[in-house]
PDB file of N, CA, C and O in Angstrom:
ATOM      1  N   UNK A   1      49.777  91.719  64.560  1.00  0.00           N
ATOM      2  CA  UNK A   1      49.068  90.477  64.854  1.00  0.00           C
ATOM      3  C   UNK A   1      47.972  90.773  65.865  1.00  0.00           C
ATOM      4  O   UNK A   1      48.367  91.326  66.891  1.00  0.00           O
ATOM      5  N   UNK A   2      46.691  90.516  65.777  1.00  0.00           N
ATOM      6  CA  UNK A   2      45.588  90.733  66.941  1.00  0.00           C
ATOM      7  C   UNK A   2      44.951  89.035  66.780  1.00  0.00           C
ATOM      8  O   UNK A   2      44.700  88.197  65.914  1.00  0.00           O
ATOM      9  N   UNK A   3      44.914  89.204  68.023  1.00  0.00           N
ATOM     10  CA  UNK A   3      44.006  87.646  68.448  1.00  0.00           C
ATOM     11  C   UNK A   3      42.685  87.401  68.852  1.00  0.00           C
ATOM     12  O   UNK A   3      42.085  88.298  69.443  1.00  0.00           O
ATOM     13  N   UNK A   4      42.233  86.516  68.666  1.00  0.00           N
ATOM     14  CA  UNK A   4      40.723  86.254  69.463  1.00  0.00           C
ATOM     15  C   UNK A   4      40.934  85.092  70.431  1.00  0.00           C
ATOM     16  O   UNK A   4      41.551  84.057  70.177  1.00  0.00           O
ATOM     17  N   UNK A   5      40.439  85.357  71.376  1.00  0.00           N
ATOM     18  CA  UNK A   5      40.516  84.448  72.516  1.00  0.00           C
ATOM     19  C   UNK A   5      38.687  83.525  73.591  1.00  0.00           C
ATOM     20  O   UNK A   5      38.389  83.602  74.783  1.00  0.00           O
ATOM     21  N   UNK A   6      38.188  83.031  72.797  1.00  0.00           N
ATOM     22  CA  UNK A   6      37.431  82.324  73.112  1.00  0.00           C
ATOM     23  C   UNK A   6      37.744  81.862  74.658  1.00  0.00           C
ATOM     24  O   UNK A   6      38.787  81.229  74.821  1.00  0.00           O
ATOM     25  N   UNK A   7      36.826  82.161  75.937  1.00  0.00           N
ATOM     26  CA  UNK A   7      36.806  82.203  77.348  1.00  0.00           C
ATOM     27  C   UNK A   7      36.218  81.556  77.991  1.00  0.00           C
ATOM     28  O   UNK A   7      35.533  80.836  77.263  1.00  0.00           O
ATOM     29  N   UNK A   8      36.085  81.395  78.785  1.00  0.00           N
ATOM     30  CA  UNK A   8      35.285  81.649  79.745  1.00  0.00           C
ATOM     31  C   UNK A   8      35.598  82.185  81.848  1.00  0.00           C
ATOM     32  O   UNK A   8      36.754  82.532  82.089  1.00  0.00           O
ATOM     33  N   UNK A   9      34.962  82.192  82.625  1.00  0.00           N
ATOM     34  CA  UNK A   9      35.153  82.229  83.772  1.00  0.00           C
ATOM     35  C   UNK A   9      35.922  80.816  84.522  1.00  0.00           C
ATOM     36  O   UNK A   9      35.895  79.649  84.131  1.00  0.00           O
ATOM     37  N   UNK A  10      36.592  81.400  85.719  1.00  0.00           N
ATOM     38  CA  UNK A  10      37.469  80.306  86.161  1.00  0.00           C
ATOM     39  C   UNK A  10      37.941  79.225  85.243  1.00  0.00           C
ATOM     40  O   UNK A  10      37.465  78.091  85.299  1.00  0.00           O
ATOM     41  N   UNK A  11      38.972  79.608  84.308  1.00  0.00           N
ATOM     42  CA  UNK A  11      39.955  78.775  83.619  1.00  0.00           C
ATOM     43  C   UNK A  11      40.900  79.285  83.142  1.00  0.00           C
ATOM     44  O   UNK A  11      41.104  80.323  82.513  1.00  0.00           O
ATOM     45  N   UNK A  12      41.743  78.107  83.641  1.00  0.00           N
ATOM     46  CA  UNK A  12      43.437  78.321  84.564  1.00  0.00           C
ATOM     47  C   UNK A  12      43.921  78.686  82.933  1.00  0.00           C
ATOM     48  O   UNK A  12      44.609  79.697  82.797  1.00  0.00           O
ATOM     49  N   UNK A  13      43.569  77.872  81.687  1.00  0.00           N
ATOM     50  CA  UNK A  13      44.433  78.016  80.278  1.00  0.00           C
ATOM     51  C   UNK A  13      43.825  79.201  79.565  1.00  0.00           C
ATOM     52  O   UNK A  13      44.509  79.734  78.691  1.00  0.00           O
ATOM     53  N   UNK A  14      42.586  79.691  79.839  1.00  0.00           N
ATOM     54  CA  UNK A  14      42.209  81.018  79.505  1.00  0.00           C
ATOM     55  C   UNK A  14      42.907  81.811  79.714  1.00  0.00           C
ATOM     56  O   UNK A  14      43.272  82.429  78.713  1.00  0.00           O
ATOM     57  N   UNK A  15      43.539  82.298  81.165  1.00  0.00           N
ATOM     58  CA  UNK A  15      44.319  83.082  82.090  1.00  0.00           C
ATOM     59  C   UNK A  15      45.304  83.073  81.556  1.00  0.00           C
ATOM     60  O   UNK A  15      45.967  84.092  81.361  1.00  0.00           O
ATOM     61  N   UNK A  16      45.723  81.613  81.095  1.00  0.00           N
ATOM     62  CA  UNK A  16      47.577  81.643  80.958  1.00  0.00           C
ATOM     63  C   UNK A  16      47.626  81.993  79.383  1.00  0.00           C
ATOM     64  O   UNK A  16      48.677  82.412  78.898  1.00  0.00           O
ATOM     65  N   UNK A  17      46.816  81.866  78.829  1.00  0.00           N
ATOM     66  CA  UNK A  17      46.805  82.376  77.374  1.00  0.00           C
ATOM     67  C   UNK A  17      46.656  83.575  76.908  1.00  0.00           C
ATOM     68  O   UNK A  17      46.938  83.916  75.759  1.00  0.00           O
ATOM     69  N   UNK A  18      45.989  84.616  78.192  1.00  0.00           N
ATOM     70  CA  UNK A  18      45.502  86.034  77.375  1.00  0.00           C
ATOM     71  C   UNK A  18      47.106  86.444  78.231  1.00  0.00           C
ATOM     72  O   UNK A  18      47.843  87.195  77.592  1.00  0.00           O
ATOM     73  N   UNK A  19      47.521  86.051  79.370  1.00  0.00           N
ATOM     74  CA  UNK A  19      48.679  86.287  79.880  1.00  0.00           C
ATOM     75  C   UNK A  19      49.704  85.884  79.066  1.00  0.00           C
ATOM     76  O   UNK A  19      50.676  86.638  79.080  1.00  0.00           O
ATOM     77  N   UNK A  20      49.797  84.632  78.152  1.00  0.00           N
ATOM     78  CA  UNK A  20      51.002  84.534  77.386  1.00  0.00           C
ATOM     79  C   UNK A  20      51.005  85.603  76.196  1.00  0.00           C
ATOM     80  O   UNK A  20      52.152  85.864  75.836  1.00  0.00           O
ATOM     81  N   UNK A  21      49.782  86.438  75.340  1.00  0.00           N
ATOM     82  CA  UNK A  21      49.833  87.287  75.012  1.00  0.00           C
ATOM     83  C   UNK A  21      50.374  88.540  74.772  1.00  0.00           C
ATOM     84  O   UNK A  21      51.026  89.140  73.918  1.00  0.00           O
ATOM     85  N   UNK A  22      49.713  88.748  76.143  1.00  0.00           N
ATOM     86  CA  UNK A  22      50.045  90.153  76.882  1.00  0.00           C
ATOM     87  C   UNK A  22      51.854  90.439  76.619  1.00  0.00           C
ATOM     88  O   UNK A  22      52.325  91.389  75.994  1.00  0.00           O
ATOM     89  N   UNK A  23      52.635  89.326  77.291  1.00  0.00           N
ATOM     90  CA  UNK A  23      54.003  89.093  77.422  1.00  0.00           C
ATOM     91  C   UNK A  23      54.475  89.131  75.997  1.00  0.00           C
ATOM     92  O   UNK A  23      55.577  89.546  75.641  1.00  0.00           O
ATOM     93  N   UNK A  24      53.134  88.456  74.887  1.00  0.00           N
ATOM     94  CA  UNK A  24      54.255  88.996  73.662  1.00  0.00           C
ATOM     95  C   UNK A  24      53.695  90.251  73.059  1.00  0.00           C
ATOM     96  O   UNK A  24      53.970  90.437  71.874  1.00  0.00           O
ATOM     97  N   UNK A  25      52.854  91.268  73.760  1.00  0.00           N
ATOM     98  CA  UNK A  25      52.887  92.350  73.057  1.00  0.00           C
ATOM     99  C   UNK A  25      51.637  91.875  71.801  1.00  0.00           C
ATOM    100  O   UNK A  25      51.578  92.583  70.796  1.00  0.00           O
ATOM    101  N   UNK A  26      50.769  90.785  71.916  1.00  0.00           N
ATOM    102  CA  UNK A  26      50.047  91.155  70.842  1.00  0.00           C
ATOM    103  C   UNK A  26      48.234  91.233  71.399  1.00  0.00           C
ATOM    104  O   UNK A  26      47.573  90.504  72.139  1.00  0.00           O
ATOM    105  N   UNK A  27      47.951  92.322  70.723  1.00  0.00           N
ATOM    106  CA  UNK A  27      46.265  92.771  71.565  1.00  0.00           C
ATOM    107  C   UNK A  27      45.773  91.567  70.946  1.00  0.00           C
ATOM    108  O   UNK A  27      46.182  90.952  69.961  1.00  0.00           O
ATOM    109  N   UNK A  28      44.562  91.306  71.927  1.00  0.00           N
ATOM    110  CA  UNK A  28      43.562  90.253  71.896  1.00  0.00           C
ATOM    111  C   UNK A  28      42.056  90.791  72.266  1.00  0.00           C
ATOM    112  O   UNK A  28      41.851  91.750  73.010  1.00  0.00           O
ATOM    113  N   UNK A  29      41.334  90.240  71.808  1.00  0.00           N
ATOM    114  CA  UNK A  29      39.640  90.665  72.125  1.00  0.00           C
ATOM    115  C   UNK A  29      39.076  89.095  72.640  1.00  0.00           C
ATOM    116  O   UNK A  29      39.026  88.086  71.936  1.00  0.00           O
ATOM    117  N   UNK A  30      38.626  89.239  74.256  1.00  0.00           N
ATOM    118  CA  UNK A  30      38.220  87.996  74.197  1.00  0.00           C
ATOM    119  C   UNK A  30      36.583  87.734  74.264  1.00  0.00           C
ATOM    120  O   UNK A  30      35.814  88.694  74.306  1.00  0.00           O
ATOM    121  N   UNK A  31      36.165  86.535  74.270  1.00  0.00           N
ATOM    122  CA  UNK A  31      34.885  86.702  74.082  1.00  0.00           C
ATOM    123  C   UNK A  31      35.017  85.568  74.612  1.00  0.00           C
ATOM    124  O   UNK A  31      35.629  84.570  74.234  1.00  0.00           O
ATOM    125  N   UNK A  32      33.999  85.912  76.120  1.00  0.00           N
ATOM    126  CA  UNK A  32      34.177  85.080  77.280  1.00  0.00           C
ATOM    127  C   UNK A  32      32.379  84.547  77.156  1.00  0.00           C
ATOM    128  O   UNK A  32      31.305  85.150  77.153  1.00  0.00           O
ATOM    129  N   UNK A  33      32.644  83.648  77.099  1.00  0.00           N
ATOM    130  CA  UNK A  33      30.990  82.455  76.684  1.00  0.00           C
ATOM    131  C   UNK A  33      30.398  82.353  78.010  1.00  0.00           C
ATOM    132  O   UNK A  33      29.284  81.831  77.961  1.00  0.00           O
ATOM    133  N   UNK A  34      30.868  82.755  79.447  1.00  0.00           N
ATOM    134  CA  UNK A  34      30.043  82.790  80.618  1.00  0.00           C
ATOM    135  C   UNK A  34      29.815  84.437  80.841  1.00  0.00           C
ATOM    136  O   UNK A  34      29.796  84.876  81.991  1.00  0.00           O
ATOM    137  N   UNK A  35      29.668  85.193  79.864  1.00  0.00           N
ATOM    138  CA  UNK A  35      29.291  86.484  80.022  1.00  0.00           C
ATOM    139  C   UNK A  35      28.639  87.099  78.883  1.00  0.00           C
ATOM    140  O   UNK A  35      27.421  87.176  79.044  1.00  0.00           O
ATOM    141  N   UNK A  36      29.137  87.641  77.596  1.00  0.00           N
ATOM    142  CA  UNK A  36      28.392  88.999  76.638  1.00  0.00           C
ATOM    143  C   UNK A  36      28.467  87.668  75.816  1.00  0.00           C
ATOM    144  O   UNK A  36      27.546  87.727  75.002  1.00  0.00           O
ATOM    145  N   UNK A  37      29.189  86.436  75.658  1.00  0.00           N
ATOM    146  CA  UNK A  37      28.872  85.604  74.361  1.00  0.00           C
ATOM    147  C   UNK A  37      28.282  84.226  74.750  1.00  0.00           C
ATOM    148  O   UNK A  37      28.126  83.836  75.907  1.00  0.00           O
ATOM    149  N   UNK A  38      27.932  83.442  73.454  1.00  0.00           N
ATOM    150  CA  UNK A  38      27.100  82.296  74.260  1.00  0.00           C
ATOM    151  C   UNK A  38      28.158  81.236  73.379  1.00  0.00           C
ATOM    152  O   UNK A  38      28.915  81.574  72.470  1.00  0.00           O
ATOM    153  N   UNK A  39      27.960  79.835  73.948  1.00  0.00           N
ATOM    154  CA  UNK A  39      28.480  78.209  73.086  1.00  0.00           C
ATOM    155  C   UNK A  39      27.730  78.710  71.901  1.00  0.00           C
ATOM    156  O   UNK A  39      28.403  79.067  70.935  1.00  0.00           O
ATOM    157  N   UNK A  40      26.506  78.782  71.839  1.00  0.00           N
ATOM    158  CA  UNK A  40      26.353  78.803  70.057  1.00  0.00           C
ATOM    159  C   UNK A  40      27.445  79.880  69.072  1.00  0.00           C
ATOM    160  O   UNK A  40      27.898  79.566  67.972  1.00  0.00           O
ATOM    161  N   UNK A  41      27.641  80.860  69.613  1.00  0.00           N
ATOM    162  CA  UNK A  41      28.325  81.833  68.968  1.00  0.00           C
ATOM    163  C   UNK A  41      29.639  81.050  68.776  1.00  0.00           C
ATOM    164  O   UNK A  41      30.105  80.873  67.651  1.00  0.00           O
ATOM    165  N   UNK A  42      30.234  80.581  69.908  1.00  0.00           N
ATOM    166  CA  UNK A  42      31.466  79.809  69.835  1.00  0.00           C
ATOM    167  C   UNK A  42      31.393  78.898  68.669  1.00  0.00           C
ATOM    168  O   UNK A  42      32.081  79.005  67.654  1.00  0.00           O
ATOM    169  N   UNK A  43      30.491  77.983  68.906  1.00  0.00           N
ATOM    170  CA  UNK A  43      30.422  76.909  67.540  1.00  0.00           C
ATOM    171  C   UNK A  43      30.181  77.303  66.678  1.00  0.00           C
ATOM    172  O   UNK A  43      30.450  76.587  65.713  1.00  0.00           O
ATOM    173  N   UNK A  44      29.657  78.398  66.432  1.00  0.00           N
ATOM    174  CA  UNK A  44      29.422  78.917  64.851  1.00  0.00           C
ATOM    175  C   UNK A  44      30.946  79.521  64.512  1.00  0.00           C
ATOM    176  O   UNK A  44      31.274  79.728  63.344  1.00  0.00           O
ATOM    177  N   UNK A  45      31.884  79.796  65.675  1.00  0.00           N
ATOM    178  CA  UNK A  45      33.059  79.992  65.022  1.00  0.00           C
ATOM    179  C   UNK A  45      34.132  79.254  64.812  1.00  0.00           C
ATOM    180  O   UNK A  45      35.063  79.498  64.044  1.00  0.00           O
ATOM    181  N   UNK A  46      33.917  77.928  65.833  1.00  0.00           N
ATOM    182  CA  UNK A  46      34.659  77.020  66.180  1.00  0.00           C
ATOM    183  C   UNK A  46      33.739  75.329  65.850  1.00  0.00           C
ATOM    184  O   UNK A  46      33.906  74.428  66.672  1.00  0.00           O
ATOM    185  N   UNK A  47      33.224  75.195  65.155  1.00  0.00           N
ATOM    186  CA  UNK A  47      32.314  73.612  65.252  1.00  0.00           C
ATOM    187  C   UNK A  47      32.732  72.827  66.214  1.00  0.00           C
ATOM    188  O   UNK A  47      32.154  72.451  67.235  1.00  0.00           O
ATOM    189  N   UNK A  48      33.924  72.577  65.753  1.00  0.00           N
ATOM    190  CA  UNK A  48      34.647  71.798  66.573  1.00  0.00           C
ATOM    191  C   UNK A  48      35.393  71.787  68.004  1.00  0.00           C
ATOM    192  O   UNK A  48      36.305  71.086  68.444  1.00  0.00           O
ATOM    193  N   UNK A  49      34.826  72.584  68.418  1.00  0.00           N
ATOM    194  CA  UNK A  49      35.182  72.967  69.893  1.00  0.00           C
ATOM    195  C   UNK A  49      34.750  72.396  71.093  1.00  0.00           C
ATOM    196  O   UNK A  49      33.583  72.642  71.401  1.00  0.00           O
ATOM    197  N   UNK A  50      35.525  71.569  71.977  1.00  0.00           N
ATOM    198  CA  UNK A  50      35.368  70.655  72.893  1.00  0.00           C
ATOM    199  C   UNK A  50      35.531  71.602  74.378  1.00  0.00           C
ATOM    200  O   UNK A  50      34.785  71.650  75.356  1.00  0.00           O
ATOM    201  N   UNK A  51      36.547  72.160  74.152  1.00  0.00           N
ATOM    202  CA  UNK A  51      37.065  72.806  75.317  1.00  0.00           C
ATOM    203  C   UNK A  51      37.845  74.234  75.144  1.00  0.00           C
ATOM    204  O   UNK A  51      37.948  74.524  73.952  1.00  0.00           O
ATOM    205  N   UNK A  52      38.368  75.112  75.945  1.00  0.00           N
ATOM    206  CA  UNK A  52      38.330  76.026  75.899  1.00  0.00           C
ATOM    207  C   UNK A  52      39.773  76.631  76.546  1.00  0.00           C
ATOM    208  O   UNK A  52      40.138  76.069  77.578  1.00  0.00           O
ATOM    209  N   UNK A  53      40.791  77.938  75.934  1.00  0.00           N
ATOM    210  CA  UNK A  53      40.086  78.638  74.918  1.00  0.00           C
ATOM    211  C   UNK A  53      40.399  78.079  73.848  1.00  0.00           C
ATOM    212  O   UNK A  53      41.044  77.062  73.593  1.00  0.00           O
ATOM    213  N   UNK A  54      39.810  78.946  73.148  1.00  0.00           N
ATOM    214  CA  UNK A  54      39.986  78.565  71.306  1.00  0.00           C
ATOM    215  C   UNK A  54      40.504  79.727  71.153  1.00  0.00           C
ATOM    216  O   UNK A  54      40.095  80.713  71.766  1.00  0.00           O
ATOM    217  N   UNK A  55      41.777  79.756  70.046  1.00  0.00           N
ATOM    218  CA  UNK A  55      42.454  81.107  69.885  1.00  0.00           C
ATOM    219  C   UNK A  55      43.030  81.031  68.592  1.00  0.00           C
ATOM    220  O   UNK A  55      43.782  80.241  68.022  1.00  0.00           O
ATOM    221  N   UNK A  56      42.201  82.548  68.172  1.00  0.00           N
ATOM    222  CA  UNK A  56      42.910  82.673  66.755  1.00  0.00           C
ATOM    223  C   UNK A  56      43.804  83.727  66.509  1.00  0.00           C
ATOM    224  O   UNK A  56      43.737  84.788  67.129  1.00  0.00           O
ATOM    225  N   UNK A  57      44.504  83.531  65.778  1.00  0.00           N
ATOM    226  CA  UNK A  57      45.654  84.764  65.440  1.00  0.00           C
ATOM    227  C   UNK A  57      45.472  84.996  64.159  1.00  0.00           C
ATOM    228  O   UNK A  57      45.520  84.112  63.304  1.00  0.00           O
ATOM    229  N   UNK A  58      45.206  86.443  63.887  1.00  0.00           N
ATOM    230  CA  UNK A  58      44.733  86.973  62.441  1.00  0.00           C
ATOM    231  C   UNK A  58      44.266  85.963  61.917  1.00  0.00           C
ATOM    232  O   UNK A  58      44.623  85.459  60.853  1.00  0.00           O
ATOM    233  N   UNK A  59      43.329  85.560  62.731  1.00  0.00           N
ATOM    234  CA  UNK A  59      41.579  84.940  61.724  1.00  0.00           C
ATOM    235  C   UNK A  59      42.156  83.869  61.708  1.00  0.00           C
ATOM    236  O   UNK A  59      41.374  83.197  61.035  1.00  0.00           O
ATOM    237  N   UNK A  60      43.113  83.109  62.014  1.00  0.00           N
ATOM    238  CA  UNK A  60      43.598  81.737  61.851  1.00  0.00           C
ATOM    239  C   UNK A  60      43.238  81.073  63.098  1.00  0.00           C
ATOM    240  O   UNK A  60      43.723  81.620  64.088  1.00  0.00           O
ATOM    241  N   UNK A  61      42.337  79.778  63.380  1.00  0.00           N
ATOM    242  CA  UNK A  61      42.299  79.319  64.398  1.00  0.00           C
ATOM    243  C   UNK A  61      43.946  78.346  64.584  1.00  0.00           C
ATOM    244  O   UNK A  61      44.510  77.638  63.750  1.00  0.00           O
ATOM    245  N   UNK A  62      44.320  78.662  65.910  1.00  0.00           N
ATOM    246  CA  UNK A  62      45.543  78.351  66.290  1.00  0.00           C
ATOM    247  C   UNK A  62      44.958  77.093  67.394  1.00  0.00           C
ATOM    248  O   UNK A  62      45.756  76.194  67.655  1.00  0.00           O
ATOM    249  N   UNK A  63      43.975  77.061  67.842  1.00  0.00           N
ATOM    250  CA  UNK A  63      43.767  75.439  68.822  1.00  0.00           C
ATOM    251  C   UNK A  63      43.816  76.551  70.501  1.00  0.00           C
ATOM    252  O   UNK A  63      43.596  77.747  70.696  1.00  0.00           O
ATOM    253  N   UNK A  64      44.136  75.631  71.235  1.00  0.00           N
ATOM    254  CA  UNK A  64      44.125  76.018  72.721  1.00  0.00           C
ATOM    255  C   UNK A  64      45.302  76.715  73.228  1.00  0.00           C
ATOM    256  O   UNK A  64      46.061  77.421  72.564  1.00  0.00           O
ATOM    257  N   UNK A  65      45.373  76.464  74.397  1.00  0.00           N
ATOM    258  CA  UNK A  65      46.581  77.219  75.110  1.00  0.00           C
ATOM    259  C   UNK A  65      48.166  76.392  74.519  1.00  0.00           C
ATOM    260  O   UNK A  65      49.229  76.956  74.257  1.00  0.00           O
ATOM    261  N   UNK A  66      47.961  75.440  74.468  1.00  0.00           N
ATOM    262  CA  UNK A  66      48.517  74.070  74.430  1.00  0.00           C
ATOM    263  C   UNK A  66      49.746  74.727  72.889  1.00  0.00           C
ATOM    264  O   UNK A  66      50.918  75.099  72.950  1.00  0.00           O
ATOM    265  N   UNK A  67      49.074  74.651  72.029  1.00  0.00           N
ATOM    266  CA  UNK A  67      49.121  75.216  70.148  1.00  0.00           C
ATOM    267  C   UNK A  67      49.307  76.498  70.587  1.00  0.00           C
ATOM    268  O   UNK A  67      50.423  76.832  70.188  1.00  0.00           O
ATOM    269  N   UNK A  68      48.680  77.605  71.347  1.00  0.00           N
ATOM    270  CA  UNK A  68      49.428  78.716  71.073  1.00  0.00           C
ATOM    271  C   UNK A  68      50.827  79.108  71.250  1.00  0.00           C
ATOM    272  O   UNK A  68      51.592  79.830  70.612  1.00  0.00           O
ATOM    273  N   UNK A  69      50.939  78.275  72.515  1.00  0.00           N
ATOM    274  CA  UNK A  69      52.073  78.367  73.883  1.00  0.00           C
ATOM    275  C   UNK A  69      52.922  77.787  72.187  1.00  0.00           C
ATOM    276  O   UNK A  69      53.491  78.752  71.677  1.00  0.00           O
ATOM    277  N   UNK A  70      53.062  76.531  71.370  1.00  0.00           N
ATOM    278  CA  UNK A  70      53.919  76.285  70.510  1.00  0.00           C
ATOM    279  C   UNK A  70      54.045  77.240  69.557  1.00  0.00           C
ATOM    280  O   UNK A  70      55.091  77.883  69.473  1.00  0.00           O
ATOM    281  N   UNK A  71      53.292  77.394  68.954  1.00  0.00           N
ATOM    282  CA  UNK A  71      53.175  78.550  67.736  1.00  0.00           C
ATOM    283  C   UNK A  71      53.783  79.739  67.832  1.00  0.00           C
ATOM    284  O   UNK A  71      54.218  80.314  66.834  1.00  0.00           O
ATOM    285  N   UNK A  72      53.899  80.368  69.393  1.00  0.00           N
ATOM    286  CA  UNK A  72      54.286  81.527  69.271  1.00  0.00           C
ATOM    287  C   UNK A  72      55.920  81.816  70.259  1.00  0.00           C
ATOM    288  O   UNK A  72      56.532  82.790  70.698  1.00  0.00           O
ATOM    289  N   UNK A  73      56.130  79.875  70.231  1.00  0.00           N
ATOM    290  CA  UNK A  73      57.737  79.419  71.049  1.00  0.00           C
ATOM    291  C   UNK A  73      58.695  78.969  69.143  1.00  0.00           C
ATOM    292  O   UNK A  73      59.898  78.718  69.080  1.00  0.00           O
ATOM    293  N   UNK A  74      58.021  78.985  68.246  1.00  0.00           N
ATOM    294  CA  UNK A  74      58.206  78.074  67.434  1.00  0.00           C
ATOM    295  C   UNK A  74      59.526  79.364  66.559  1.00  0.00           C
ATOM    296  O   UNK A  74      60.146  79.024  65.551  1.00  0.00           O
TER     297      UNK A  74
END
């Protein structure tokens, strides 16, 4: 399983998400939108993206910290 993790700087569910990860052992690539990526890139992967992160697991968008934290308790 590898993930994508849509970022940015100072945010607490970013943190707790590449950290809930880590704990299960699955690599992630993030692409932090206050550094090497921009919101347009995000919306071209996410349209619908209000807030942040956005996280997909093998190409599946899974939603925020919120949906991962379930998905990967489930």
């Amino acid at each position: 399983m590898k993930a994508i993790v849509w970022s940015k700087d100072s945010c607490p569910y970013c943190v707790q998400a590449k950290a809930l990860l880590e704990s299960k052992g699955i690599e992630y690539e993030e692409r932090n939108v206050s550094q090497n990526w921009t919101r347009e890139q995000l919306l071209e992967a996410v349209p619908t993206a209000r807030t942040l992160p956005q996280i997909f697991l093998d190409q599946e968008l899974v939603g925020g910290f919120t949906e991962l934290r379930k998905k990967l308790t489930e």
